[in-house]
C-alpha positions as CSV (number, residue, x, y, z in Angstrom):
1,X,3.0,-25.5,-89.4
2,X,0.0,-23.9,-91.3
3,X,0.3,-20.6,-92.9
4,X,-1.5,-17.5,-91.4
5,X,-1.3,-14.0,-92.2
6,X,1.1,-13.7,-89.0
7,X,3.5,-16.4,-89.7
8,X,4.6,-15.1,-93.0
9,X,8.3,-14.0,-93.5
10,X,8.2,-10.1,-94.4
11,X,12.5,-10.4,-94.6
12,X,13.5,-8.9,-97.9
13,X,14.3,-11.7,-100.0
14,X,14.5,-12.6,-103.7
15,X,11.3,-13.4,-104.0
16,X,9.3,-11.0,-101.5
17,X,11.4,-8.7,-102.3
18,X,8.7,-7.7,-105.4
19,X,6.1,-5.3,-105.3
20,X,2.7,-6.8,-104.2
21,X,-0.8,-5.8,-106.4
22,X,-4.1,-5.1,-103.8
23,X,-5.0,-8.2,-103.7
24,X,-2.0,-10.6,-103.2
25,X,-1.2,-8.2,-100.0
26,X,-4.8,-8.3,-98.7
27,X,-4.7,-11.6,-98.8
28,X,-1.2,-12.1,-97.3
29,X,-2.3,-9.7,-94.2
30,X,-5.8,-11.0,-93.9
31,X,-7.8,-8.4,-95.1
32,X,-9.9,-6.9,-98.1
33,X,-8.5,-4.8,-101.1
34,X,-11.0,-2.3,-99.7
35,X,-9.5,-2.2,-96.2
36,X,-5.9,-1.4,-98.3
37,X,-8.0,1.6,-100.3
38,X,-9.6,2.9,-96.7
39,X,-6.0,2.7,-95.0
40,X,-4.4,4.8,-97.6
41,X,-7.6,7.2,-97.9
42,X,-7.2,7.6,-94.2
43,X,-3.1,8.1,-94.9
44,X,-2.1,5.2,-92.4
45,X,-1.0,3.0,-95.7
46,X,1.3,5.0,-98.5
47,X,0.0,5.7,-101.9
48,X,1.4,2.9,-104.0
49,X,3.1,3.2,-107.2
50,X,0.8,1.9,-110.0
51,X,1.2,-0.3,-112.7
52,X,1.3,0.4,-116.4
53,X,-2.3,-1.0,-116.6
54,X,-3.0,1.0,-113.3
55,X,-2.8,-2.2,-110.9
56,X,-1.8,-1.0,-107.3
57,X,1.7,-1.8,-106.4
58,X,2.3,-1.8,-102.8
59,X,6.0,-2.0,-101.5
60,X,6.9,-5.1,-99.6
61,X,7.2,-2.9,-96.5
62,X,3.2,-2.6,-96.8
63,X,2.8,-5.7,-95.5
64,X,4.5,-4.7,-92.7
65,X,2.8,-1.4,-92.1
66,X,-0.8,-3.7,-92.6
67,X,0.1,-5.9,-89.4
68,X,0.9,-3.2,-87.5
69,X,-1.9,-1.1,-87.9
70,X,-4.4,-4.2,-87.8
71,X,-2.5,-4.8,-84.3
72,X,-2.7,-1.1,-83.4
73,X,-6.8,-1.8,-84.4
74,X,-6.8,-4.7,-82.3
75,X,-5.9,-2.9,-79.1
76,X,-8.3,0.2,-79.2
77,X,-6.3,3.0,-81.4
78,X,-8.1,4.6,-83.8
79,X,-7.8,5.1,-87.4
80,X,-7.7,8.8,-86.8
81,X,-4.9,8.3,-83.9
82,X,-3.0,6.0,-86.1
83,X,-2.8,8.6,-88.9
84,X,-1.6,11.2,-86.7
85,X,1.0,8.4,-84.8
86,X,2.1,7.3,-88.2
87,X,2.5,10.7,-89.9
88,X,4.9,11.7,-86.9
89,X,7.0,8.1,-87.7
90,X,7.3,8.9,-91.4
91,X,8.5,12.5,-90.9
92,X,11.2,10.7,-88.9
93,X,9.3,11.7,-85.3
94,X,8.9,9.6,-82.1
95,X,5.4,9.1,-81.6
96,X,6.4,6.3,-78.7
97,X,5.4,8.4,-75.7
98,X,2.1,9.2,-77.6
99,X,1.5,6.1,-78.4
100,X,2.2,5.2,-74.6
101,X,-0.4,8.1,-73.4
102,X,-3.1,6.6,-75.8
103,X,-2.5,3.1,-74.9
104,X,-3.0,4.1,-70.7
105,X,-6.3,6.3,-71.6
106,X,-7.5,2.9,-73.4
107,X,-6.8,1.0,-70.7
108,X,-8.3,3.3,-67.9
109,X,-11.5,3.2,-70.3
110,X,-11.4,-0.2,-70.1
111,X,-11.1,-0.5,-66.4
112,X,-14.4,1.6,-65.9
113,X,-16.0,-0.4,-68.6
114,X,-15.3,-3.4,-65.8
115,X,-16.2,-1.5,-63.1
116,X,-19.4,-0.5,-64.6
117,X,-20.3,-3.9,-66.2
118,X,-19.4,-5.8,-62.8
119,X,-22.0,-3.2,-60.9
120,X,-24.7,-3.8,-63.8
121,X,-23.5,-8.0,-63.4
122,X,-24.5,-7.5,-59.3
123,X,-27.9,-5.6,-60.0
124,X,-29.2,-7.7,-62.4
125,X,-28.2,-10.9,-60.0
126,X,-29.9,-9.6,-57.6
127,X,-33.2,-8.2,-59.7
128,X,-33.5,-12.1,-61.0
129,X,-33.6,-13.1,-57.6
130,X,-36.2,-10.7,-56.7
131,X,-37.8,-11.9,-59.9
132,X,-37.8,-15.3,-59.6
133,X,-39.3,-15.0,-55.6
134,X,-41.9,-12.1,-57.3
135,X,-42.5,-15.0,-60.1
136,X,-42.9,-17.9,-57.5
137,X,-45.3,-15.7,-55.6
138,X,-48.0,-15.1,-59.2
139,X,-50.2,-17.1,-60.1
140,X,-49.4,-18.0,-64.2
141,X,-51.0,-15.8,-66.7
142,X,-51.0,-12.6,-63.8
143,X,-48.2,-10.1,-64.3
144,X,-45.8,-9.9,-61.3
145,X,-44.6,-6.4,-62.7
146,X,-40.8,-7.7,-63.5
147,X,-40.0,-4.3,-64.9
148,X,-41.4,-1.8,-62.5
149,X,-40.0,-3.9,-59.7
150,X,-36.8,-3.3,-61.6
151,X,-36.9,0.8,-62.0
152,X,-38.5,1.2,-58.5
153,X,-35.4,-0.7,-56.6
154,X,-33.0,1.0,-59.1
155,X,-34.1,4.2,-60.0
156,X,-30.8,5.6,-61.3
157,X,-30.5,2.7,-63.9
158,X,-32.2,4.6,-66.9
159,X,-30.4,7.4,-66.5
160,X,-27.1,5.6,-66.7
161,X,-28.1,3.6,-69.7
162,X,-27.2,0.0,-69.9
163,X,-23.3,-0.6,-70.7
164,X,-24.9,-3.4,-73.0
165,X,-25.4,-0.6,-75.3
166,X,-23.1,0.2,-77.9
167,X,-22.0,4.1,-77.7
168,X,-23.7,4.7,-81.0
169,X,-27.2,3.0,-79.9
170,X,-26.5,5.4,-76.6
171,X,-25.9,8.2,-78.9
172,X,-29.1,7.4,-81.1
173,X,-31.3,9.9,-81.7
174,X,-34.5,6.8,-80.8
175,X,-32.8,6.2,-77.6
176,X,-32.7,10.2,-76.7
177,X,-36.3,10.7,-77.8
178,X,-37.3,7.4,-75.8
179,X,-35.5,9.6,-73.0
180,X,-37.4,12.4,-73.4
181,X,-40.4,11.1,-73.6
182,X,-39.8,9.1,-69.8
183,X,-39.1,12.5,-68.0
């Protein structure tokens, strides 16, 4: 079986048992020494203790902590909801019905993404099919007006804004002057 950053055993033993510098638990979990320095800015990863030459010395149980919040990542929490989840857990709270909360939010999210990418799948079938008859009907090198077509059978589409858009482009301050310039 090949090693992966999942199939290591994190069991206390002789030899794992040793604290791990920046890099050798980057490396172990599958990310960057940077990633470790964000997570413990961001207080989801423990300050470690240091070495005499001021190496980073992360407890074994960082590796641990690493997977989970990567798999926490993974699934839509936040690093901001993952500090506050996490803080609860090492104060001795349980964050579990939190955690549960979050977790259904992401997944309703998710379910209106689908709803709202399956509409946008069905009206942009169904403006290449107007397309390609509009196309078959012009002669090459004349415009068959593809994109007017578009607006005038779907007026409310620009004001949606495409779900192909990542929130921050949606958020951009050239999309909201492009918008303000259409009205």
């Amino acid at each position: 079986m090949r090693s992966s950053p999942d199939s290591f055993n994190v069991a206390p033993t002789a030899s794992n048992n040793r604290p791990l510098r920046s890099g050798e638990l980057a490396r172990r979990a599958g990310v960057s020494p940077d990633t470790l320095r964000h997570y413990e800015r961001r207080g989801l990863l423990p300050r470690p203790q240091r070495s005499a030459a001021g190496y980073r010395l992360y407890s074994p149980e960082a590796f641990a902590r690493v997977r989970l919040i990567r798999g926490a990542l993974s699934i839509g929490f936040t690093v901001k909801e993952l500090g506050t989840i996490l803080a609860d857990h090492d104060r001795g709270g349980a964050p579990c019905r939190r955690v549960r909360s979050l977790a259904a939010d992401k997944l309703a999210a998710v379910e209106l993404q689908l709803r709202t990418l399956r509409l946008w799948r069905r009206e942009l079938r169904a403006a290449l099919a107007d397309w390609d008859h509009r196309l078959r009907n012009t002669p090459r090198g004349k415009r068959a007006g593809l994109l007017d077509a578009f607006v005038v059978a779907h007026p409310k589409s620009a004001e949606r804004g495409s779900p192909l858009l990542t929130p921050n482009l949606r958020k951009s301050k050239v999309l909201r002057e492009e918008r303000k310039c259409e009205k």
